[in-house]
C-alpha positions in Angstrom: -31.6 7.5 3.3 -31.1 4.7 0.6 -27.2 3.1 0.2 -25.5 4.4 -3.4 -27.4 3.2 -6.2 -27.4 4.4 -9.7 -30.9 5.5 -10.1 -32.5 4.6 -13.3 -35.9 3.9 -11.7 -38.2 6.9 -11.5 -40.8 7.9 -8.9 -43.8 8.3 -11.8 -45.9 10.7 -9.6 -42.3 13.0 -9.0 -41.2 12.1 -12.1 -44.9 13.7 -13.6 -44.9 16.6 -11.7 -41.5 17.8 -12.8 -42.6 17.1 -16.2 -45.6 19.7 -15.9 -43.1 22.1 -14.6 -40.7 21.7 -17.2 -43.9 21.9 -20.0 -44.6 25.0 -18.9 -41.1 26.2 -18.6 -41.0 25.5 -22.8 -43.9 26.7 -23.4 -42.8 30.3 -21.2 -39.9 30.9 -23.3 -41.8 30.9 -27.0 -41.5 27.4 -27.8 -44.0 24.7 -28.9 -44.6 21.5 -26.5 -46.5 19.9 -29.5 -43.7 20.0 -31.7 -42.6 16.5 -32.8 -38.7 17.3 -31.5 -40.2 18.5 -27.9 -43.4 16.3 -27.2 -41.3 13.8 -25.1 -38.4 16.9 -24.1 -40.5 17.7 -20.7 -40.2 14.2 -19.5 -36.7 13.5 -20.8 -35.4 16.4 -18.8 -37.7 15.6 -15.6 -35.6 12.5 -15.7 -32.2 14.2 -16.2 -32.5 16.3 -13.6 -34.5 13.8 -10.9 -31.3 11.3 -12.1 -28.7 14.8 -11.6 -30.1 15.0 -8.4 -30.3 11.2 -6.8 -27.5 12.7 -4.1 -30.4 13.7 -1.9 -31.3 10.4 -1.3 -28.2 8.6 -0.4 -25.9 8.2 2.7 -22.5 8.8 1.8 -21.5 8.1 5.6 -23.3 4.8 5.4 -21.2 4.2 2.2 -18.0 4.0 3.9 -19.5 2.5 7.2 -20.2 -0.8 5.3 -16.5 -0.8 3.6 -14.6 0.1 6.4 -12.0 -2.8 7.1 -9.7 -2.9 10.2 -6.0 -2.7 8.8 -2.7 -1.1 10.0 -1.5 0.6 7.3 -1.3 4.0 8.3 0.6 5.7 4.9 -1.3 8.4 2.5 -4.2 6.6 0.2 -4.6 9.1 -2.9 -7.2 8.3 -5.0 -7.1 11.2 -7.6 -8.5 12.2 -10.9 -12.1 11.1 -10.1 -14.8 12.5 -12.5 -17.9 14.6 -11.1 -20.7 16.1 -12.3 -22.6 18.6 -10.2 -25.3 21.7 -11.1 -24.3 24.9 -9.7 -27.2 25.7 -7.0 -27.2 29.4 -8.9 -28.2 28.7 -12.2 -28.8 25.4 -12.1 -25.9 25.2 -14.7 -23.4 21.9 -14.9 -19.8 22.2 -13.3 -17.8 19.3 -14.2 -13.7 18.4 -13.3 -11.9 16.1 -11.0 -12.0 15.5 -7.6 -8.4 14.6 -5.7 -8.7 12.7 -2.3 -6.4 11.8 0.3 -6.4 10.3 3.6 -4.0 8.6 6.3 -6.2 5.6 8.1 -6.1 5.2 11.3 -6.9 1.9 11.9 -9.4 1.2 9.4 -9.4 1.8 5.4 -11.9 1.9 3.3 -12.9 0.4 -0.3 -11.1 2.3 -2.6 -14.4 2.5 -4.9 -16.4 4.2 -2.2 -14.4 7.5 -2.3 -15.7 8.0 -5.8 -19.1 6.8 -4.8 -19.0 9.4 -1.5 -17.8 12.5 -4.5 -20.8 11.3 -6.7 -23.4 11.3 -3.8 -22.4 14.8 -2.8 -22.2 16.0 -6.3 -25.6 14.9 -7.8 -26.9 17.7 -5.5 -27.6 21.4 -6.2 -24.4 22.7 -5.2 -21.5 24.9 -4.7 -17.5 23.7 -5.4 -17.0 25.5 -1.9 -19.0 23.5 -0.1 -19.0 20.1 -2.8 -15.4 20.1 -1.0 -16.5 20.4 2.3 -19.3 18.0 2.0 -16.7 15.9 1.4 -13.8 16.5 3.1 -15.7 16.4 6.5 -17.7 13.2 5.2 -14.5 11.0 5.7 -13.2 13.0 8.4 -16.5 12.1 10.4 -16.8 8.5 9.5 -13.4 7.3 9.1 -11.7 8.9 11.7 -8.3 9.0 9.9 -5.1 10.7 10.9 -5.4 12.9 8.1 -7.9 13.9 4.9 -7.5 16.3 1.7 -9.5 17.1 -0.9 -8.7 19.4 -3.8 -11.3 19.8 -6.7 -10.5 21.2 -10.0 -13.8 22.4 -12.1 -15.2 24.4 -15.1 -18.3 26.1 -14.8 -20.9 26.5 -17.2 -22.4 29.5 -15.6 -19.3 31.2 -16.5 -18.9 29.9 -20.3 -21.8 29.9 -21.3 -23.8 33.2 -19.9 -21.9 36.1 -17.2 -18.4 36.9 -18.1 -18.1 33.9 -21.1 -14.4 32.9 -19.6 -14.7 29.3 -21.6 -10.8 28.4 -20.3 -11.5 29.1 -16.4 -10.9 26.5 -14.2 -12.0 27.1 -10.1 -9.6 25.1 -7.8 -10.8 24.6 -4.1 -9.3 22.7 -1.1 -9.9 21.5 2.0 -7.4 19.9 4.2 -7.4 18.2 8.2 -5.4 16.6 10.8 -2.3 15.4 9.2 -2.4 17.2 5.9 -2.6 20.5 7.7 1.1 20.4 7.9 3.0 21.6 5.0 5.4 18.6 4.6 2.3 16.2 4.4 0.4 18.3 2.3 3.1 19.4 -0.5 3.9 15.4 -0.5 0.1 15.0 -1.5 -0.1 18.3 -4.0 3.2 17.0 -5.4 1.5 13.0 -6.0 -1.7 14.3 -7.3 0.4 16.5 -10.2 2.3 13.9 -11.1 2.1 11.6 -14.1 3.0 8.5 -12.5 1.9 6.5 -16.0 
């Protein structure tokens, strides 16, 4: 697996089959390829979704293994309101919200920037919010070790505005939560920082 990077360079041979596929995909449901507005379309989305799906080739664990620093603080870190972008595994459809993640080191911290880069890796997958959180949650749990970790993702799915039920104002929360924050003092203390406008 490759470190985090943003990928803007393309593999031409993947990046050309996916194109084909997607050609014919247009072409299937009654459109033209040649039409000036779609000639480049096939490629353009072979692109988005190769770049929507760059989470298959990076280590999220190696991510926090290279920014792990010894330190004794052993309080909550919150890092909260993080943006992600994922495509539901069913239909392929984007889900997009916030990620909220908590953790109490023990021992070592981490960067604060890699616990955005660790929700990014996971979500630039075909996925599931279920197990986006649990990819997650058990990521730092693994590598960090800490005394405590919580993750609590709120997201709106396009498979259900767009096509299904059409519910455009549904929002799905999911959580996952271990070692310290398993406790209900701990983890109210955390659900009450992450509602909070501290601004």
């Amino acid at each position: 697996m490759a470190p985090y990077r943003n990928l803007e360079e393309y593999n031409i041979e993947i990046t050309n089959e996916v194109k084909e596929h997607f050609s014919k995909i247009v072409g299937d449901i009654g459109e033209d390829v040649t039409r000036e507005g779609l000639v480049k379309t096939p490629e353009r989305a072979a692109k988005a979704m190769l770049f929507l799906t760059q989470g298959y080739k990076q280590d999220a664990e190696e991510i926090l293994i290279g920014a792990m620093f010894a330190e004794d603080y052993d309080d909550m870190v919150i890092i909260k309101d993080i943006e992600l972008y994922s495509l539901c595994e069913h239909h392929m459809l984007p889900f997009f919200g916030k990620a909220h993640v908590a953790y109490i080191p023990n021992g070592h911290i981490v960067g604060l920037s890699k616990i955005p880069r660790v929700v990014d890796i996971f979500a630039r997958r075909l996925q599931v919010q279920e197990r986006l959180t649990h990819d997650i949650l058990e990521c730092i749990n693994k590598t960090l070790k800490p005394k405590g970790v919580a993750v609590v993702i709120e997201a709106a799915h396009m498979c259900m505005m767009m096509r299904g039920v059409q519910k455009q104002n549904s929002v799905t929360t999911t959580s996952g939560f271990r070692g310290q924050f398993e406790k209900i003092e701990t983890r109210n203390e955390f659900l009450k920082l992450v509602s909070a406008d501290l601004s």
